[in-house]
MMTF fields as JSON, N, C-alpha, C and O atoms, coordinates in Angstrom:
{
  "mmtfVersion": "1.0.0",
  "mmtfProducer": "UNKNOWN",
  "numBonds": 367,
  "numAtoms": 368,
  "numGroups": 92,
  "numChains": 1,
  "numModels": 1,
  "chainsPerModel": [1],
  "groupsPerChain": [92],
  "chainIdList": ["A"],
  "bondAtomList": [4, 2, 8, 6, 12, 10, 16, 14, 20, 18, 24, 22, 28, 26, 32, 30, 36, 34, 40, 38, 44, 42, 48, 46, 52, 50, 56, 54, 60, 58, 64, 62, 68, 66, 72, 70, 76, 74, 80, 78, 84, 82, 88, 86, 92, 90, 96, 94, 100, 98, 104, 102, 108, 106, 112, 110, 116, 114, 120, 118, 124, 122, 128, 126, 132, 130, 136, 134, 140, 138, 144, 142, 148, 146, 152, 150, 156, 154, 160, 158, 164, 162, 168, 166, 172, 170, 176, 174, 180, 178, 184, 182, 188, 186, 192, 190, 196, 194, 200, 198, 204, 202, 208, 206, 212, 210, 216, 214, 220, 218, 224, 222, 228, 226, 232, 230, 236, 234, 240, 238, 244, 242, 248, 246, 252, 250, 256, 254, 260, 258, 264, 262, 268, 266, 272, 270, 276, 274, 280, 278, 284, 282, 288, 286, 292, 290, 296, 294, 300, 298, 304, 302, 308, 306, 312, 310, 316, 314, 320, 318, 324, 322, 328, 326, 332, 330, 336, 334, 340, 338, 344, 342, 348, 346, 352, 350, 356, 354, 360, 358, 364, 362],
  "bondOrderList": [1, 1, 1, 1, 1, 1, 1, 1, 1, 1, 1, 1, 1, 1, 1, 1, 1, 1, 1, 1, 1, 1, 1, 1, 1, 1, 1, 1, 1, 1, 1, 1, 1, 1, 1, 1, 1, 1, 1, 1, 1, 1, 1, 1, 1, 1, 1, 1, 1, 1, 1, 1, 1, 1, 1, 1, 1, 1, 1, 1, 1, 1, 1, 1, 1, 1, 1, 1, 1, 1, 1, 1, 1, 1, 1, 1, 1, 1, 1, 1, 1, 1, 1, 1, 1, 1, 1, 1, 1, 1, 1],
  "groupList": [{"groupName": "UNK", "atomNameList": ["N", "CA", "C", "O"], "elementList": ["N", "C", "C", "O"], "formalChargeList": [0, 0, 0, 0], "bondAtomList": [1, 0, 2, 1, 3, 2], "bondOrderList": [1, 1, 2], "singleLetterCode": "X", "chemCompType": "L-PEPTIDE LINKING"}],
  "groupTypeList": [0, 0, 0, 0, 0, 0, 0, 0, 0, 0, 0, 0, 0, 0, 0, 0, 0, 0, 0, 0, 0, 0, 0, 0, 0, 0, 0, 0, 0, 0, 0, 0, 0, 0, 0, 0, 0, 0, 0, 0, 0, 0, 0, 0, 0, 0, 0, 0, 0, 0, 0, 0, 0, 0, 0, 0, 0, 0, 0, 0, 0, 0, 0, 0, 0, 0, 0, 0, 0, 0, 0, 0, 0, 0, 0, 0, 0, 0, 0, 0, 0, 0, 0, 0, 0, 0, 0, 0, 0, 0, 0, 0],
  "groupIdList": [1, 2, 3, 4, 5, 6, 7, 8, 9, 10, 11, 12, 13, 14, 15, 16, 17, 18, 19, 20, 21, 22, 23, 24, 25, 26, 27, 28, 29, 30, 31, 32, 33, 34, 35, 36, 37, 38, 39, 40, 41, 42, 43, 44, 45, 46, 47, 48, 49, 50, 51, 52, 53, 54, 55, 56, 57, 58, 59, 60, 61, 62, 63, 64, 65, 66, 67, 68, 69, 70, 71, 72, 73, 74, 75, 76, 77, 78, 79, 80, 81, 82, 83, 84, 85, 86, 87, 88, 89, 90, 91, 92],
  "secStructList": [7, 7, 1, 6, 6, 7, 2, 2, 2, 2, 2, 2, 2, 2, 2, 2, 2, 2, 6, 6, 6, 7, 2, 2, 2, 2, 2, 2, 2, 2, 2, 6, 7, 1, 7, 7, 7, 2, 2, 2, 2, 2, 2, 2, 2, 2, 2, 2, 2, 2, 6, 6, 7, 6, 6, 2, 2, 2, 2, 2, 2, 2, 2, 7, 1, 1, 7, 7, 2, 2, 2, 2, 2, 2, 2, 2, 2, 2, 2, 2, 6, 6, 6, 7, 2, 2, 2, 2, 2, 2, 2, 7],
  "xCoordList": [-101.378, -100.449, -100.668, -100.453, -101.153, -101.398, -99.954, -100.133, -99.046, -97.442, -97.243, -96.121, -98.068, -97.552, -96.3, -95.555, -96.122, -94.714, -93.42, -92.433, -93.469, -92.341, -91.801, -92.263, -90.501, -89.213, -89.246, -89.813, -88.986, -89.149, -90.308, -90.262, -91.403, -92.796, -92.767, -92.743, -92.771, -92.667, -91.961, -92.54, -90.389, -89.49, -90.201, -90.341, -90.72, -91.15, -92.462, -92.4, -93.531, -94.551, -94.228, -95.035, -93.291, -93.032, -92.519, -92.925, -91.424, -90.984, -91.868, -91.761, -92.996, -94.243, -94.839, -95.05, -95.355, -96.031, -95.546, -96.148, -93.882, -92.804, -92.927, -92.989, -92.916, -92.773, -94.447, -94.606, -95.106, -96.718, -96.74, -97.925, -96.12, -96.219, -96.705, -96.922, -97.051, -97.501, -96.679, -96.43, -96.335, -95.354, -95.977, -95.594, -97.307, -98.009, -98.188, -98.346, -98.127, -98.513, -96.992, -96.839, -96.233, -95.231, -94.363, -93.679, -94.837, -94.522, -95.391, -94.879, -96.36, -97.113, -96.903, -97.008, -96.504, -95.729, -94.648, -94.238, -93.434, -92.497, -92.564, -92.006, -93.518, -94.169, -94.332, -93.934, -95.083, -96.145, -94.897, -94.999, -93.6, -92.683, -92.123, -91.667, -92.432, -91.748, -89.963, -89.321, -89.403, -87.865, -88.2, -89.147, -86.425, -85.979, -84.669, -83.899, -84.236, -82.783, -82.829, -83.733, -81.096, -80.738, -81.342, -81.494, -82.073, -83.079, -83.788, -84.071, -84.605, -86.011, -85.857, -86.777, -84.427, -84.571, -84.045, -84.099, -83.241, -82.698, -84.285, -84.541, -85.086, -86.194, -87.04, -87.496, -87.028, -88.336, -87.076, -87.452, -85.689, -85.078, -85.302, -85.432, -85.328, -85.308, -86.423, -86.266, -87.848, -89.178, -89.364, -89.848, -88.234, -88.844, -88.356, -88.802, -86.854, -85.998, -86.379, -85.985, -87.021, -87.815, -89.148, -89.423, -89.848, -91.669, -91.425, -91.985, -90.713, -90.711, -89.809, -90.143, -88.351, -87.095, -86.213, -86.514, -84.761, -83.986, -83.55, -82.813, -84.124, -84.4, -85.067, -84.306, -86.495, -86.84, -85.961, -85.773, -85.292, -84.87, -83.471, -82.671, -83.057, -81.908, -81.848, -81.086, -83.189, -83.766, -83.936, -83.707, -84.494, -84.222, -83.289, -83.389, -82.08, -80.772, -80.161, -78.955, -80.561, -79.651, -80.552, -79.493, -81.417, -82.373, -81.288, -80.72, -81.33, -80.865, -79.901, -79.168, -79.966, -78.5, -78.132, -78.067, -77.404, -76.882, -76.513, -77.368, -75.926, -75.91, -74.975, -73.951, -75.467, -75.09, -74.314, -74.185, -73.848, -73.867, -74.883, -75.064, -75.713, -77.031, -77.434, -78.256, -77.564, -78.225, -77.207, -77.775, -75.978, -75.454, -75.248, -75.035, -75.315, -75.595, -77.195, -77.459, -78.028, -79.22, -79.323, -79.939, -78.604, -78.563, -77.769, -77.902, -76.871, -75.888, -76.178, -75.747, -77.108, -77.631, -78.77, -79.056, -79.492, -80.997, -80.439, -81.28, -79.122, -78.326, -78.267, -78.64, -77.772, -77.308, -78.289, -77.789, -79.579, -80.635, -81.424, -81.968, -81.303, -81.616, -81.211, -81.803, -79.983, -79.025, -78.022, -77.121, -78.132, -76.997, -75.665, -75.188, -74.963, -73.922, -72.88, -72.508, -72.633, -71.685, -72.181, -71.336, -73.252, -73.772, -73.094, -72.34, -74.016, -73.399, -71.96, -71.629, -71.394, -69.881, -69.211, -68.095, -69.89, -69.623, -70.25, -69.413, -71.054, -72.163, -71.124, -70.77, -70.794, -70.314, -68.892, -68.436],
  "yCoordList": [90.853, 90.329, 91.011, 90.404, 92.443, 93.072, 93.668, 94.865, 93.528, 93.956, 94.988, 95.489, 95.329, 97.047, 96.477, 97.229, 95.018, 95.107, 95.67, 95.715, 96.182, 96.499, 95.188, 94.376, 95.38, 94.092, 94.093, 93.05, 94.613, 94.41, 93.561, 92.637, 94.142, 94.182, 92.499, 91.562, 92.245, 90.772, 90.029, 89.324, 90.461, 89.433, 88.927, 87.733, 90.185, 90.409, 88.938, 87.922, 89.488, 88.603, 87.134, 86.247, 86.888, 85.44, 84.802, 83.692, 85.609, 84.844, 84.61, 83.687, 85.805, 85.462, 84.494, 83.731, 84.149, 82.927, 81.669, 80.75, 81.962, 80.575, 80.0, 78.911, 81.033, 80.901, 80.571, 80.319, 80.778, 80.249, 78.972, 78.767, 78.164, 76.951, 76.988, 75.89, 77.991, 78.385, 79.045, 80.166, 77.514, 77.495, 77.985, 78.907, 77.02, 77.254, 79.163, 79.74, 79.833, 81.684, 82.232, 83.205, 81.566, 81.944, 81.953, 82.688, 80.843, 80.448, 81.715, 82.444, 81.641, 82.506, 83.706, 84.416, 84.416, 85.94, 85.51, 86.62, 84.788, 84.992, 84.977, 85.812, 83.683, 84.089, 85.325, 85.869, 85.696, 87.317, 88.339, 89.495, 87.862, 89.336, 89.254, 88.377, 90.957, 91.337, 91.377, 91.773, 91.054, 91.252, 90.253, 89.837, 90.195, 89.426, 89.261, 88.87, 89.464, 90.201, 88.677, 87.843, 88.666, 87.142, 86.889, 85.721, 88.334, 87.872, 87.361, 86.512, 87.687, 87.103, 85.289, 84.477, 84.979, 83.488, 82.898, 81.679, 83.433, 83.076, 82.659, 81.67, 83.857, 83.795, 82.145, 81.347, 82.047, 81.109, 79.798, 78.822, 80.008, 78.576, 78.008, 76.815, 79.027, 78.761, 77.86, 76.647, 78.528, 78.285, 76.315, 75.407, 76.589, 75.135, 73.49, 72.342, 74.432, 73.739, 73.236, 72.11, 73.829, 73.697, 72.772, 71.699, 73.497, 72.937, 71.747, 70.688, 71.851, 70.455, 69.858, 68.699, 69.932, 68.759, 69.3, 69.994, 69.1, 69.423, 69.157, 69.926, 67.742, 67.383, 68.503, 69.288, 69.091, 70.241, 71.376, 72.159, 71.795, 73.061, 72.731, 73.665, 71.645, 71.402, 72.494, 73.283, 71.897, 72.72, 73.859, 74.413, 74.52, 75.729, 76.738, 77.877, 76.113, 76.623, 76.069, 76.251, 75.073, 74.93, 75.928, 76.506, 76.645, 77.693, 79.179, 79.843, 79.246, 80.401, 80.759, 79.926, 82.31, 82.855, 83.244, 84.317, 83.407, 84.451, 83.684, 84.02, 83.085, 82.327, 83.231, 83.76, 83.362, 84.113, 82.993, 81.833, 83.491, 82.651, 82.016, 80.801, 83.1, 82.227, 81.684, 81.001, 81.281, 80.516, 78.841, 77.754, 78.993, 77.803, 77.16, 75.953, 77.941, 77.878, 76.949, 75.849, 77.868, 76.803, 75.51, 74.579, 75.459, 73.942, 72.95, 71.736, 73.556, 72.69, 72.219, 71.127, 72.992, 72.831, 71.936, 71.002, 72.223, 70.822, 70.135, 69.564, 69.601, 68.56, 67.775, 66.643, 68.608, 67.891, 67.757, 67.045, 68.004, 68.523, 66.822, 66.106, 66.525, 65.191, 64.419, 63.563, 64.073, 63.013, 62.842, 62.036, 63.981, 63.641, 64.237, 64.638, 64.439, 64.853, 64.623, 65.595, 63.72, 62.855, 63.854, 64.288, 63.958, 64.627, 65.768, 66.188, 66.338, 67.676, 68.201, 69.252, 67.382, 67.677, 67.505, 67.956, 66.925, 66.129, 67.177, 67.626, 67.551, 68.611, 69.932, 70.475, 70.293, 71.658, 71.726, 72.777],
  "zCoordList": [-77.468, -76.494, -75.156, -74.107, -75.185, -73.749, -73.811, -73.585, -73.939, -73.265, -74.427, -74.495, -75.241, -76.023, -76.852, -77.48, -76.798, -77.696, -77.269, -78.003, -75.818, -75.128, -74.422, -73.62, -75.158, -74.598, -73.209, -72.883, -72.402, -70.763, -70.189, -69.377, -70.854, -70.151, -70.812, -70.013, -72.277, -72.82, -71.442, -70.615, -71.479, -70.896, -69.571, -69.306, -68.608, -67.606, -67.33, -66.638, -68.24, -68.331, -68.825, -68.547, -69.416, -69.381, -68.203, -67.858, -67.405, -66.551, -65.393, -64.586, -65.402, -64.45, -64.67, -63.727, -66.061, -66.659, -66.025, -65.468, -66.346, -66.503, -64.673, -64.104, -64.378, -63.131, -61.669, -60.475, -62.703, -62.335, -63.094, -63.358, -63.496, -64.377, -65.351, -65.864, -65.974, -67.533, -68.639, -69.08, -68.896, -70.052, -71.244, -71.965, -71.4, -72.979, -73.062, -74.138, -71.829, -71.759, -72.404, -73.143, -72.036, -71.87, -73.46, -74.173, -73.411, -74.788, -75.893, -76.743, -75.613, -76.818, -76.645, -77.646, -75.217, -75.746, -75.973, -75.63, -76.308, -77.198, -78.276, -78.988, -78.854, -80.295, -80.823, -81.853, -79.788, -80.915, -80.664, -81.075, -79.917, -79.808, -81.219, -81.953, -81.284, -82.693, -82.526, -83.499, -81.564, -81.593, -80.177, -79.51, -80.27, -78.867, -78.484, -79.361, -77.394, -76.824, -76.312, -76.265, -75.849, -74.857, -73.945, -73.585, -73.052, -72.325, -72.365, -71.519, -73.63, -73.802, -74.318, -74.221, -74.871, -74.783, -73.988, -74.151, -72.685, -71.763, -70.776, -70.089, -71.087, -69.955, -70.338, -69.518, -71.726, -72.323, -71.744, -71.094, -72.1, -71.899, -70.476, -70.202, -69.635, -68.045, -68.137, -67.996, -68.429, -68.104, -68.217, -67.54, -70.224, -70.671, -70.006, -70.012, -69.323, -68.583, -67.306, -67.002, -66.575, -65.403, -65.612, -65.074, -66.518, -66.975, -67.739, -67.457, -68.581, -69.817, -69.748, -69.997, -69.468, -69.352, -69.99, -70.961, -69.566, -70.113, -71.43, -72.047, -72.024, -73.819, -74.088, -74.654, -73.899, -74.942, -74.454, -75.385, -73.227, -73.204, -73.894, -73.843, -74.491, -75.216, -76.73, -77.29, -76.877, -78.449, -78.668, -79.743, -77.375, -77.489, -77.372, -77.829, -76.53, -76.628, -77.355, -77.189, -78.583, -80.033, -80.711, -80.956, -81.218, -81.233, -81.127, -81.995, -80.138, -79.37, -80.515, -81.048, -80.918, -81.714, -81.272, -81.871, -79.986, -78.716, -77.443, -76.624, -77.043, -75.704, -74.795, -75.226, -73.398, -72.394, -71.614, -72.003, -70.523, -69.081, -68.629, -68.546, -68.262, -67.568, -68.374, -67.765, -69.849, -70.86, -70.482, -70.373, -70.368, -70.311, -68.741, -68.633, -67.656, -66.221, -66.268, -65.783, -67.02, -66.965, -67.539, -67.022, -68.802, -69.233, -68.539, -68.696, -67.703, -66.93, -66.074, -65.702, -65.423, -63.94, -64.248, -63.499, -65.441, -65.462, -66.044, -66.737, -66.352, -66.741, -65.378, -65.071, -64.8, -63.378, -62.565, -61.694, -62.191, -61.442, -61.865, -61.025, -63.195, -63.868, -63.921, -64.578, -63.341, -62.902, -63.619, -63.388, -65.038, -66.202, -65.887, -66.948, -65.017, -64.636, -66.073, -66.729, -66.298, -67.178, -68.87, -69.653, -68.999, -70.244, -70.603, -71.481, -68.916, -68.652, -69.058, -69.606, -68.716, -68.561, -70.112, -70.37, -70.92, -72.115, -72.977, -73.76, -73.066, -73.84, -73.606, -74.652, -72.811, -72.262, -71.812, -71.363]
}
């Protein structure tokens, strides 16, 4: 993985990935992490929400065993960002 298996350095390097449009990178250090804090699926939900649509970042925050704020701030917002206002509001 390169990241030593340290949680920071993981979280860190995904959101660089996520945030260079490389989801598929991003995606595969969460795979190989041996653990994972709300960060680390808050970071992958952002990425998939942005890169792939708010349908797959749906899945991954039904996924998620931990939901934060910013975990549901992000689904709300690419709810609405997608024209689903009405969803949004209905989902949440």
């Amino acid at each position: 993985m390169g990241y030593g298996g340290v949680l920071k350095a993981c979280n860190a390097g995904m959101d660089m990935y996520s945030k260079c449009g490389r989801i598929g990178e991003a995606k595969r250090v969460f795979d190989e992490m041996k653990g994972r804090s709300v960060v680390s699926w808050t970071v992958i939900l952002d990425g998939v929400v942005r890169l792939e649509g708010v349908k797959n970042g749906r899945v991954v925050f039904d996924e998620m065993p931990e939901r934060n704020e910013v975990a549901w701030t992000i689904m709300i917002t690419g709810y609405v960002d997608c024209g689903f206002s009405r969803e949004a509001y209905v989902q949440f």
